[in-house]
C-alpha positions as CSV (number, residue, x, y, z in Angstrom):
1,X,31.2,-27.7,17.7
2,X,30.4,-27.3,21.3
3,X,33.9,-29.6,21.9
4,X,35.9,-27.2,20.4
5,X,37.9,-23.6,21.2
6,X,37.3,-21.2,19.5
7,X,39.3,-20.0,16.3
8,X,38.2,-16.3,17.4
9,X,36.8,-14.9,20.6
10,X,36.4,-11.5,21.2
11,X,35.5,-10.2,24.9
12,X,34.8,-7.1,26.5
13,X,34.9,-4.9,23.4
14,X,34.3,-1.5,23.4
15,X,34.9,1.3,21.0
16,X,33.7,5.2,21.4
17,X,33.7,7.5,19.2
18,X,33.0,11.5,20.2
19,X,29.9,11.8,21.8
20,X,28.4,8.1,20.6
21,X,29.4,4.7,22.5
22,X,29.5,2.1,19.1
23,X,30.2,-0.6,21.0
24,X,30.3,-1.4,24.9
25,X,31.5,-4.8,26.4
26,X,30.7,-7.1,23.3
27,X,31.6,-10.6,23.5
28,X,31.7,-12.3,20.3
29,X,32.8,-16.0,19.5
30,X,33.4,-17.8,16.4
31,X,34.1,-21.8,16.2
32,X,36.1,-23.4,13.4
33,X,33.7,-24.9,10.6
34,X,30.2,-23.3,11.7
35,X,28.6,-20.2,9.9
36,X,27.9,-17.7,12.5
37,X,25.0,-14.4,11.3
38,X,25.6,-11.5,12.9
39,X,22.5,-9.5,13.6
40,X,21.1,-6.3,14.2
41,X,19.4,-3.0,13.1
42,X,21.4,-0.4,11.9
43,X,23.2,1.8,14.3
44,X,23.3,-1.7,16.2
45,X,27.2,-2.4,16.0
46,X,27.9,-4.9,13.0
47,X,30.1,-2.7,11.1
48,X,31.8,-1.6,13.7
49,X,32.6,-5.1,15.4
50,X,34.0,-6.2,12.0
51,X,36.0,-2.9,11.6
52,X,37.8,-4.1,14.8
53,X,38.1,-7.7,13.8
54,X,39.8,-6.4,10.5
55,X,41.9,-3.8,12.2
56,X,40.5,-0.9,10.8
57,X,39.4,0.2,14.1
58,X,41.6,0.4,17.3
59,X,39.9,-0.9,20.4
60,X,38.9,0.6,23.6
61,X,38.5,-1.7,26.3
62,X,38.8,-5.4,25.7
63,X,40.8,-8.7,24.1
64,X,40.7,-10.3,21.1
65,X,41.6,-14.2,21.0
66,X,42.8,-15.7,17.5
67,X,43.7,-19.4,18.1
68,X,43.3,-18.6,22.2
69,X,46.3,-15.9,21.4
70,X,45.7,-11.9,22.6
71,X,46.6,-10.2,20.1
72,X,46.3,-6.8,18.7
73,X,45.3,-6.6,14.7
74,X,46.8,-3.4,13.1
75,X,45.2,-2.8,10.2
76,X,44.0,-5.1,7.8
77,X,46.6,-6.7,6.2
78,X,48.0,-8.1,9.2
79,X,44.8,-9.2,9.6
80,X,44.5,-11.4,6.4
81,X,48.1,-12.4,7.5
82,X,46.5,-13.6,10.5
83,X,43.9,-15.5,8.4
84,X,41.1,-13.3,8.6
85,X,39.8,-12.0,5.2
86,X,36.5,-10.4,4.6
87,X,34.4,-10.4,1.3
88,X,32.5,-6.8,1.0
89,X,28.9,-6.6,0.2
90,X,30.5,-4.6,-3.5
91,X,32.9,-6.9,-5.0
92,X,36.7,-5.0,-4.5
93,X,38.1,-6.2,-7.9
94,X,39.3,-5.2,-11.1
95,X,37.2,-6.3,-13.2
96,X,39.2,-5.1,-16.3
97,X,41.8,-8.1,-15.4
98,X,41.7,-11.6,-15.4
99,X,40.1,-14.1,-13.2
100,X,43.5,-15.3,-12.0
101,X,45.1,-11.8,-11.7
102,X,42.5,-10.6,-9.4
103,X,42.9,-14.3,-7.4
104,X,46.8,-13.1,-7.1
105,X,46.9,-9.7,-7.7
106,X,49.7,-8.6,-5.6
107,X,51.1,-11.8,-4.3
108,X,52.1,-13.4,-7.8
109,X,53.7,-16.2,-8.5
110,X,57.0,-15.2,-9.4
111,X,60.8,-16.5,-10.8
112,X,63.6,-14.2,-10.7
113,X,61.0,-11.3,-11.1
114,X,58.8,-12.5,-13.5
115,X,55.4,-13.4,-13.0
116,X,55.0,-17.2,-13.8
117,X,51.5,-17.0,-15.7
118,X,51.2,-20.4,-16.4
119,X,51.8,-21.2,-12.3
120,X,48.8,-18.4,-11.4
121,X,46.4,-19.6,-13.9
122,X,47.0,-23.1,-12.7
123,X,46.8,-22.5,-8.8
124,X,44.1,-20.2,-9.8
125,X,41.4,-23.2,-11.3
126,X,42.7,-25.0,-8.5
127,X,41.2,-22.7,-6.0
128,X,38.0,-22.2,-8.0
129,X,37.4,-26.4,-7.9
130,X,37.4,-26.2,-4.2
131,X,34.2,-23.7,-5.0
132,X,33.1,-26.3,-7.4
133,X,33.4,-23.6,-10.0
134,X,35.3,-24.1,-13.5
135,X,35.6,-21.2,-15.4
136,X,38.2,-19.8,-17.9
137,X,40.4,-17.8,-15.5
138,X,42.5,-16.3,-18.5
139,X,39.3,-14.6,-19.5
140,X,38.5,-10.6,-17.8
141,X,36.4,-10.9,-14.8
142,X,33.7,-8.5,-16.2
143,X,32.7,-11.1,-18.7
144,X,31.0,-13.2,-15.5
145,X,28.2,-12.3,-13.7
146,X,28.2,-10.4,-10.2
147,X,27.9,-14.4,-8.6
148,X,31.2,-15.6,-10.5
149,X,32.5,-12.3,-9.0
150,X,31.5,-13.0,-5.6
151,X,32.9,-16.4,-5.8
152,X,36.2,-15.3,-7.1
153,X,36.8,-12.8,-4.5
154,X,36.0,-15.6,-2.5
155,X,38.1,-17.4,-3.7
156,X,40.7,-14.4,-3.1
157,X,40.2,-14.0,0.1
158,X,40.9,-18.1,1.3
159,X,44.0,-17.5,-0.5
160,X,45.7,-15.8,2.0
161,X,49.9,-15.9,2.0
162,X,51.4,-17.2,5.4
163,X,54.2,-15.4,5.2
164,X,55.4,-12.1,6.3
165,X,54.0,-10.2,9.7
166,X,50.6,-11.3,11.3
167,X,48.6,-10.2,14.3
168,X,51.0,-8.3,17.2
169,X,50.7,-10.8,20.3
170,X,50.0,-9.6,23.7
171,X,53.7,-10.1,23.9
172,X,54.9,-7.8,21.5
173,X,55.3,-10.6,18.8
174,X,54.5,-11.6,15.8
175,X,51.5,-13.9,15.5
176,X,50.4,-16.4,13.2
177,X,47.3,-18.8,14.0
178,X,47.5,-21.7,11.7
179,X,45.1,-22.0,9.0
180,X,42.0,-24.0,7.6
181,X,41.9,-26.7,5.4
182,X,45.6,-26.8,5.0
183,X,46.5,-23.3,3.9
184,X,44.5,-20.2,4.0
185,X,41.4,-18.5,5.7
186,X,40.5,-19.4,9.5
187,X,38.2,-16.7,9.4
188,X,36.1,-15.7,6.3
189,X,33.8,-12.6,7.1
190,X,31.0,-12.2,4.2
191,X,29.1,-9.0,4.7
192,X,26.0,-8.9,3.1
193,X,27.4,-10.9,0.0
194,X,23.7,-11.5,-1.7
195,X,21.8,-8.3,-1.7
196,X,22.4,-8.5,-5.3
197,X,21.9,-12.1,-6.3
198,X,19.4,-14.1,-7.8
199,X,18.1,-17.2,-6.2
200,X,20.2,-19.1,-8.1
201,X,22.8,-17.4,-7.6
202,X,22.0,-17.5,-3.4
203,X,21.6,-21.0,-4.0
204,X,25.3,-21.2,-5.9
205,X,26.9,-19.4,-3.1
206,X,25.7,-21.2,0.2
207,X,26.5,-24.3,-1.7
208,X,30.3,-22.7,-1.3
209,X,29.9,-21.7,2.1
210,X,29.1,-25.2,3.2
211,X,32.1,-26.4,1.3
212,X,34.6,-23.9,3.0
213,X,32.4,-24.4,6.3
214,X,33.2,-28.1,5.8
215,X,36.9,-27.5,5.2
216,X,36.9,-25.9,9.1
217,X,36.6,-22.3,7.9
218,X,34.8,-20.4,9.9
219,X,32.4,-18.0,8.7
220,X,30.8,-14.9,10.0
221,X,27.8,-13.7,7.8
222,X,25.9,-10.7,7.4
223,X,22.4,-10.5,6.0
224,X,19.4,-8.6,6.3
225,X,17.4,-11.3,4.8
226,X,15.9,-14.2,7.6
227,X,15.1,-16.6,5.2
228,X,19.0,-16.9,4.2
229,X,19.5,-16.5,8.2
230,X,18.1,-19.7,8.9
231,X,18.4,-21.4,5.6
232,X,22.4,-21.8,6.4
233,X,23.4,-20.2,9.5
234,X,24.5,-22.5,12.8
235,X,24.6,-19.8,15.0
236,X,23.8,-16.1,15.4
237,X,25.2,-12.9,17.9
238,X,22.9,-10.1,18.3
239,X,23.5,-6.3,18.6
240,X,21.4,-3.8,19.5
241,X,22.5,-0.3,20.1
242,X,26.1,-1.5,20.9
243,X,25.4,-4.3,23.0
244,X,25.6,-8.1,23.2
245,X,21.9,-8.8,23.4
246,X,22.6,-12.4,22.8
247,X,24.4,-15.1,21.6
248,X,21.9,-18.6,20.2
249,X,21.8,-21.6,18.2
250,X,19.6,-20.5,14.9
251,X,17.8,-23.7,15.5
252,X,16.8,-22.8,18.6
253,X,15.2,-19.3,18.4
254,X,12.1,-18.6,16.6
255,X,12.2,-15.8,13.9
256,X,9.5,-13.7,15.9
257,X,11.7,-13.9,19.0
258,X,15.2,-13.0,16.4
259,X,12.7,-9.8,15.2
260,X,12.0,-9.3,18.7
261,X,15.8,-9.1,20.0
262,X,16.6,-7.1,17.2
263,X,14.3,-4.0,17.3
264,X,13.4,-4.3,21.1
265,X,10.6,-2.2,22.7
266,X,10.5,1.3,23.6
267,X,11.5,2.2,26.9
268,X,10.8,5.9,27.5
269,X,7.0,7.1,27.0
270,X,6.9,10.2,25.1
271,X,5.3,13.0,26.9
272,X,2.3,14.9,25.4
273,X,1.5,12.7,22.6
274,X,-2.1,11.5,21.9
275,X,-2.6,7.6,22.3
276,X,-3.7,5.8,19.0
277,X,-6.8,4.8,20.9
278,X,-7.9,8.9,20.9
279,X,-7.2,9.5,17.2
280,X,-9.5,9.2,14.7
281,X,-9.5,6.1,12.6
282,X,-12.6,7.6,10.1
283,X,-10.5,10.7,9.1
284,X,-9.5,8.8,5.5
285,X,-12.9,7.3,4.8
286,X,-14.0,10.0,2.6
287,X,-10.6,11.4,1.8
288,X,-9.0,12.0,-1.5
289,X,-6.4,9.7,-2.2
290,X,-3.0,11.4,-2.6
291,X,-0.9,8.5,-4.1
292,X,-2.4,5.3,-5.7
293,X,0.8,2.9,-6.7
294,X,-0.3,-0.1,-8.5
295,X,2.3,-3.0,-9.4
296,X,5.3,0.0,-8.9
297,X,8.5,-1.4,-8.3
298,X,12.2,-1.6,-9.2
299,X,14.4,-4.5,-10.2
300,X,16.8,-5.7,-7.5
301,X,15.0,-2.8,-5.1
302,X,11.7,-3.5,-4.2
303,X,8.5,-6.2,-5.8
304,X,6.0,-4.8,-7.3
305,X,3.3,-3.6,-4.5
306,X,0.2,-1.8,-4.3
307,X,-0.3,1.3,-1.8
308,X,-2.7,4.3,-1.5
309,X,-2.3,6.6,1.0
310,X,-5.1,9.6,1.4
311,X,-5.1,13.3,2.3
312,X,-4.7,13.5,6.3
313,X,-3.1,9.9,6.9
314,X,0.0,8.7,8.1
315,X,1.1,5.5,6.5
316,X,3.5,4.2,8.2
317,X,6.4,1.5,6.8
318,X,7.8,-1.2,8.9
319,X,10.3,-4.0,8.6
320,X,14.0,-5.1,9.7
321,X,16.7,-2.5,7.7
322,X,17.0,-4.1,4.3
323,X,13.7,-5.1,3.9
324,X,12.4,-2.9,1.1
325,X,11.6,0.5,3.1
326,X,13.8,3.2,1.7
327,X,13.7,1.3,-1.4
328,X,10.1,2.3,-1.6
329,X,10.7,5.6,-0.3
330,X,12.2,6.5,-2.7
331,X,10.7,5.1,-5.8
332,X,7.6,7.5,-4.5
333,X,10.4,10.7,-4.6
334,X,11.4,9.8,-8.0
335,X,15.0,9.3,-6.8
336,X,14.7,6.1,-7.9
337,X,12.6,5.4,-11.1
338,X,10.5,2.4,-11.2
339,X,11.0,-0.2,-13.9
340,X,7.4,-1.5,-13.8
341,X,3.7,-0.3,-12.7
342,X,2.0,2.9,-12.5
343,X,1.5,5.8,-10.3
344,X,-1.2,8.4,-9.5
345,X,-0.5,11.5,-7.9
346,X,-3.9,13.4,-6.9
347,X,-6.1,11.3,-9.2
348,X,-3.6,11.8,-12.0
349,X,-1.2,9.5,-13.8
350,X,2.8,10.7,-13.0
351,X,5.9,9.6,-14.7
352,X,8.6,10.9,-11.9
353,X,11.3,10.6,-13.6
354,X,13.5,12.6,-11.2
355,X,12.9,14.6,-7.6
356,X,12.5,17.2,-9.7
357,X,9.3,16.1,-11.2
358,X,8.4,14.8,-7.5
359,X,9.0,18.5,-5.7
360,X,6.9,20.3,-8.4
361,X,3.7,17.5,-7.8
362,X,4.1,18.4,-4.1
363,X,5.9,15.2,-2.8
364,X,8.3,16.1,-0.1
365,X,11.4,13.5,0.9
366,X,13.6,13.8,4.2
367,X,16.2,11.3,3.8
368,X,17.0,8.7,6.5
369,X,20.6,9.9,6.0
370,X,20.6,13.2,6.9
371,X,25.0,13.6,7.1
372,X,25.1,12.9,3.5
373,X,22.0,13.2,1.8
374,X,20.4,16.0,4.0
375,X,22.7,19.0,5.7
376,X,25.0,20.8,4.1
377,X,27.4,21.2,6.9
378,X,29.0,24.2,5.9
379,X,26.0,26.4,5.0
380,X,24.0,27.9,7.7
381,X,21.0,26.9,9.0
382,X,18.9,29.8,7.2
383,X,20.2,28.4,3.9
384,X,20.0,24.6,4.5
385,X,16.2,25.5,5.5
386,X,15.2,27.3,2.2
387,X,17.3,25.4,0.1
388,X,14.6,23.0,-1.4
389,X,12.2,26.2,-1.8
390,X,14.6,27.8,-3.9
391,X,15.7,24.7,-6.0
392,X,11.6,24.3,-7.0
393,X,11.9,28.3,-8.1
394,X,15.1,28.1,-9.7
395,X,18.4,29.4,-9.6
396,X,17.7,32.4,-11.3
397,X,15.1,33.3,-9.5
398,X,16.7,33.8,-6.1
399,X,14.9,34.3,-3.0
400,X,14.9,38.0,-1.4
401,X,17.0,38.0,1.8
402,X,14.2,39.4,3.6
403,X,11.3,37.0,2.5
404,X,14.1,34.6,3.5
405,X,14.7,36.1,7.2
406,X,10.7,36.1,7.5
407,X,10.3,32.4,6.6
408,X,13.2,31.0,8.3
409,X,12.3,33.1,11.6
410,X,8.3,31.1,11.3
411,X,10.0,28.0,11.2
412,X,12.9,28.2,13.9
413,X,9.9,29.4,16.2
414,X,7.3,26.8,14.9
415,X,10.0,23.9,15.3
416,X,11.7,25.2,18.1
417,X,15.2,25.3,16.8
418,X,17.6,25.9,19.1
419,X,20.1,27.5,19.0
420,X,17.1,30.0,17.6
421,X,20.3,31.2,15.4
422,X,19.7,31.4,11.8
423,X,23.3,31.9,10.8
424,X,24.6,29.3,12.9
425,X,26.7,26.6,10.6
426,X,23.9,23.6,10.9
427,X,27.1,21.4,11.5
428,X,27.1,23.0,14.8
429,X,23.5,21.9,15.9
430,X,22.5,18.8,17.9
431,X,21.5,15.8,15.9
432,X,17.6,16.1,16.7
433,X,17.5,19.8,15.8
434,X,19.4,19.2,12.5
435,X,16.5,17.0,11.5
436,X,14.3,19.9,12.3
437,X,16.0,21.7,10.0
438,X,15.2,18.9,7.3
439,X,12.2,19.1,8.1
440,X,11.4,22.7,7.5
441,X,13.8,23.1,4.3
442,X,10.3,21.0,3.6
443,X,7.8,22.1,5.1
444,X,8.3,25.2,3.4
445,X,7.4,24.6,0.2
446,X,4.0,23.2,1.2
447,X,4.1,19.2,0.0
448,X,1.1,17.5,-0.4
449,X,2.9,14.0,0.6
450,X,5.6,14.8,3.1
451,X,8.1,11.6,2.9
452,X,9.9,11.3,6.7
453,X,12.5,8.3,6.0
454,X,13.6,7.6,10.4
455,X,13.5,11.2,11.5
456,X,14.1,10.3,15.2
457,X,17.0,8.0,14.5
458,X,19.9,9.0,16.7
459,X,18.3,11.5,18.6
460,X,16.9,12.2,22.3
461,X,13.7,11.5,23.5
462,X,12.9,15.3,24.0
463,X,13.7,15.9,20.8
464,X,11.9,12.8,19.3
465,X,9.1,13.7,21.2
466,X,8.5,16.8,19.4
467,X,8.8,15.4,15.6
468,X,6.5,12.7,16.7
469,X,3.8,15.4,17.8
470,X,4.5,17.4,14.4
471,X,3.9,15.0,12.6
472,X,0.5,14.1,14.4
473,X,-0.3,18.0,13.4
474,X,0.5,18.1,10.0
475,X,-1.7,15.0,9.2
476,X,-4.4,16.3,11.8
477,X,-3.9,19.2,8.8
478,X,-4.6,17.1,5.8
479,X,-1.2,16.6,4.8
480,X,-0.5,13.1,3.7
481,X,3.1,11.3,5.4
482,X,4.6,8.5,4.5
483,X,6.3,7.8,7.6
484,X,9.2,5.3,7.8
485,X,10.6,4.0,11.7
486,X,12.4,0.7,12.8
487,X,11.1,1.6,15.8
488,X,8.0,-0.1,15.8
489,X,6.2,1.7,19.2
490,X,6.6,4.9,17.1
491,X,5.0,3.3,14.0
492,X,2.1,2.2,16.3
493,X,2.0,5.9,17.9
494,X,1.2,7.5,14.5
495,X,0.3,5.8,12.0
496,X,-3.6,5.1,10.5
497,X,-2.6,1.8,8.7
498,X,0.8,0.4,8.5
499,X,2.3,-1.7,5.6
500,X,4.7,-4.2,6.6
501,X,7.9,-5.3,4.4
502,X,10.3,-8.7,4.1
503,X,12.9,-9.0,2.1
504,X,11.5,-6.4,-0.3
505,X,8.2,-7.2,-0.6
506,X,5.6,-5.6,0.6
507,X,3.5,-8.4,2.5
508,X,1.0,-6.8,4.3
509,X,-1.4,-4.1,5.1
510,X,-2.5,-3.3,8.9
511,X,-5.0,-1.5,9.8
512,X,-4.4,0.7,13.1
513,X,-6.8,-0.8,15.5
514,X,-6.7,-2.1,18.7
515,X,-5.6,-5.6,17.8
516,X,-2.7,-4.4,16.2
517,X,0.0,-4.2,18.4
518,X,4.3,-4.7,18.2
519,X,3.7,-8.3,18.2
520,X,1.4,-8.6,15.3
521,X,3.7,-6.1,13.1
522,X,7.0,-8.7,14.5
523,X,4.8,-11.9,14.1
524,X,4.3,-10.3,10.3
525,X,8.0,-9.6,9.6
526,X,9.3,-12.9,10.4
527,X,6.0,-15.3,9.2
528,X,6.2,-13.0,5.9
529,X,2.7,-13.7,5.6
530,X,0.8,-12.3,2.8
531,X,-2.1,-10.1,2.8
């Protein structure tokens, strides 16, 4: 590999967006036959990298190489033209419609303007024996499992036509860059293509990758999951916060130093906040336990695991994105509903069958996501703050304006808001004093477990500052927080006992003492030792 140029090489790449640099002077390089992992936390780059490659993002700054040609990728079909195709984490088909017809669909086989049936179901088995797979392609493709899907649109996407317009050169021309194996995919880009397989089925599909990877396709795969990492990757890029951090034979660097690269350390110490060392580690001895899970998990979420948290303690939930965090989050918000074990909510036994059920039990859950799942853009920040209040009283029992002004007014002051502007749209605010409005739409209805899924993610250290000290203060309350960070320093900074996940399992519990430090937690995540 090391003799040869590479099929793709990428240099310099940069891509802004308004107010947020996603990507600033990446290299990337990707050799014919090898199976290159791209790596990184979220927010790190990946999507956006791949976004370029594909041509759904113009660049900024920088080249792209395909075959040692500049060229400049319009949009993605000229980018499968070029021999680039990319298999999404949810399978793109129509699964109403045959195997072959979703191998062809759109580029049929055809004679004087009929589609030659025989021909596509022939050429279709034909491509599914080069992925050792023989299946009745006739049949609808929702009669196979999500696997066979995975492998058919696979198989899809090494189909691609040579004709017709590729990648613009530098030059202004067209440009085509050969293909693999005879016909087909140079490039095959599988993002996160088994976070809903089996191990079988994992098994089934790197078996295919080899094959294609022996053919002289080269691969670019994205997983959260380390074990699959090293199982089958050659080589890895990583990203961290929109830069090249590195490029490494898998071989070569340990999983502790991969976990290292990825999260980083913290760089800017936060002003005001207690050391661990000064907060007390006896609190929780005699407290009453707020949560008591016991075997609770969800199929193709998160393992069954075991967790109490107590009144006054912050537990806080580390591990690489993917690993199981939100996952269990959520189960413990009733926004996802656990398929196995039990849970006890204040000494009690507690179906939560919905948030619904979670909110009136006093659980509290601020979503890592808080564009989507959290503001409300349009509405003001008065109403996005006592929305939650008034969905636990009920619509018909609406709020009066002025017990709204007198609430909202406590928690602009208490947060520090700003602008201190209750009627300003929330769109309008600064990413960190969004998330303090998240916070008090829940803080006002008085939680006993306060759920905080990365509530300093994408915001400035000022701002960061001052959730991490709230935080401190509501469990120096007795308030119980589930706290969830990829940052590990923060996790370290507040938490009483930290439970580590790996690929959806929980694997460990740490205690918050002095020997625990952001080496242990990394050690943890990449040994995936158990407790």
């Amino acid at each position: 590999m090391g003799e040869q140029s590479p099929v793709l090489e990428m240099t310099g790449i940069r891509k802004v967006f308004p107010g947020v640099v996603a990507l600033d002077g990446v290299d990337f390089r990707l050799f014919p036959g090898e199976i290159h992992a791209l790596m990184g936390e979220n927010g790190a780059g990946k999507s956006t990298l791949i976004k370029v490659l594909t041509g759904v993002y113009t660049i900024d700054g920088g080249q792209v190489r395909l075959g040692g040609e500049v060229v400049h990728i319009n949009g993605p079909l000229q980018a499968q033209q070029a021999g680039i195709s990319t298999v999404y984490q949810e399978v793109n088909l129509c699964t109403n419609l045959s195997v072959a017809e979703n191998i062809f669909i759109g580029r049929e086989p055809r004679k004087f303007g009929r589609i030659q049936w025989g021909q596509m179901r022939r050429r279709a088995s034909e491509l599914l024996a080069r992925l050792d797979l023989n299946i009745d392609v006739s049949a609808p493709l929702n009669t196979y499992s999500l696997a066979i899907q995975q492998m058919v649109a696979i198989a899809r996407a090494i189909n691609v036509p040579t004709a017709g317009p590729a990648a613009t050169s530098a030059t202004g021309t067209a440009s085509g860059t050969g293909t693999a194996a005879g016909g087909g995919a140079k490039v095959l880009i599988l993002d996160e293509p088994t976070s809903s397989l089996d191990a079988s089925e994992v098994a089934q599909l790197f078996a295919v990758m080899r094959r294609l990877k022996a053919d002289g396709v080269a691969i670019l795969f994205v997983s959260h999951f380390l074990d699959q990492i090293y199982e089958v990757s050659d080589r890895l890029t990583v990203l961290r916060n929109g830069q090249l951090i590195g490029e490494y034979r898998t071989a070569e660097l340990p999983q502790v130093k991969l976990v290292e690269k990825m999260i980083g350390k913290e760089l800017a110490a936060l002003e005001d906040l207690e050391d661990k060392a000064q907060r007390s580690r006896e609190r929780t001895a005699g407290a009453e336990p707020i949560v008591e899970a016991r075997g609770l998990g969800r199929a193709g979420a998160i393992a069954p695991f075991d967790l109490t948290i107590h009144a006054g303690e912050v537990v806080g939930l580390a591990g690489l994105l993917g690993s199981g965090r939100t996952e269990l989050a959520r189960l413990l918000f009733g926004a996802d509903r656990a398929d196995s074990g039990e849970l006890r909510f204040a000494g009690k036994p507690v179906t939560l069958r919905d948030p619904q059920v979670a909110m009136k039990r006093g659980i509290a859950f601020s979503s890592e996501n808080r564009r989507t799942e959290g503001i409300i853009g349009d509405l003001s920040v008065r109403e996005n703050i006592i929305l939650a209040l008034q969905a636990s009283r009920g619509w018909t029992r609406p709020i009066p304006r002025r017990r709204q002004d007198e609430i909202v007014e406590k928690y602009i002051k208490a947060l520090q808001i700003r602008p201190a502007d209750p009627e300003r749209p929330v769109r309008n605010l600064s990413g960190g004093n969004q998330q303090k409005v998240l916070l008090a739409r829940w803080l006002i209805t008085e939680p006993r477990l306060l759920i905080i899924d990365e509530p300093t993610r994408g915001i400035d250290v000022g701002a960061k500052a001052e959730i991490q000290k709230l935080v401190a203060e509501l469990s120096d309350g007795g308030m119980a927080v589930l706290f969830v960070s990829a940052e590990l320093e923060e996790v370290l900074r507040l938490s009483h006992k930290i439970e580590v996940l790996r690929d959806r399992h929980l694997v460990e519990e740490l205690q918050n003492t002095e020997g625990v430090d952001a080496d242990r937690i990394m050690q943890t995540i990449a040994s995936g030792a158990t407790s």
